[in-house]
C-alpha positions, -999 to +999 in steps of 0.1 A: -308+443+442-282+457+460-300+490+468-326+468+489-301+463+514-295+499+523-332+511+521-340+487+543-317+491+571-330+534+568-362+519+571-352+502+603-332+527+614-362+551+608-384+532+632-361+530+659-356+569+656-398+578+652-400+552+686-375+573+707-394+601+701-422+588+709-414+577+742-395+609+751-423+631+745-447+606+761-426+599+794-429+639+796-465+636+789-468+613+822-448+640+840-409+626+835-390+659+835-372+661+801-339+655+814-352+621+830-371+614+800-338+616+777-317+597+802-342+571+795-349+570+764-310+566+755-305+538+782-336+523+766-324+523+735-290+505+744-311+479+770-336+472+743-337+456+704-358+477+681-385+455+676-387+459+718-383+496+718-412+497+695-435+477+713-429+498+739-435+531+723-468+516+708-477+507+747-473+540+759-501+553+742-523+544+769-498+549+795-499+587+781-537+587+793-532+579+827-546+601+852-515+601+869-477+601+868-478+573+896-503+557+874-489+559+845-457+542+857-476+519+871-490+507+834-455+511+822-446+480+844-475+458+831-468+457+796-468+424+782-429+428+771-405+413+800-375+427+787-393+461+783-405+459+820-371+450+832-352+479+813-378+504+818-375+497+858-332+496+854-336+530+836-354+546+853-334+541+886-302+550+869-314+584+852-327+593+886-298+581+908-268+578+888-265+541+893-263+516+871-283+481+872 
């Protein structure tokens, strides 16, 4: 039984890990230079529970398929996640301007 414990948490940790690199490659999809998308993806990570983070990577998928950057941020900020909305907005202001919200 005690082996349950462990697996568990690399399952967990696993998840978070696969949802970080989906958003990073999908906020450079949209057009968020790497460096932005990175900056994002760790302030994300620290703003957001991993049950969060993933909902968010799942919503990206369609955000990926915007016709736009513009647009594609735009989606980002309508997903049905408040706390995702919030720390998507508060990161990416500080990865693009240094300051922190």
């Amino acid at each position: 039984m005690r082996w349950l414990m462990p697996a568990s948490v690399a399952a967990l940790a696993a998840c978070a890990t696969a949802a970080r690199v989906t958003l990073e490659d999908r906020f450079q999809a949209i057009g968020i230079p790497e460096g932005t998308a990175l900056c994002m993806v760790d302030d994300l990570d620290e703003r957001l529970s991993d049950d969060d983070l993933q909902d968010l990577a799942r919503y990206t998928l369609s955000v990926a398929r915007a016709p736009s950057t513009l647009e594609a941020v735009r989606a980002l900020m309508r997903i049905d996640n408040p706390r995702a909305v919030t720390a998507v907005g508060k990161s990416a202001v500080q990865c693009v301007t240094g300051f922190r919200l």
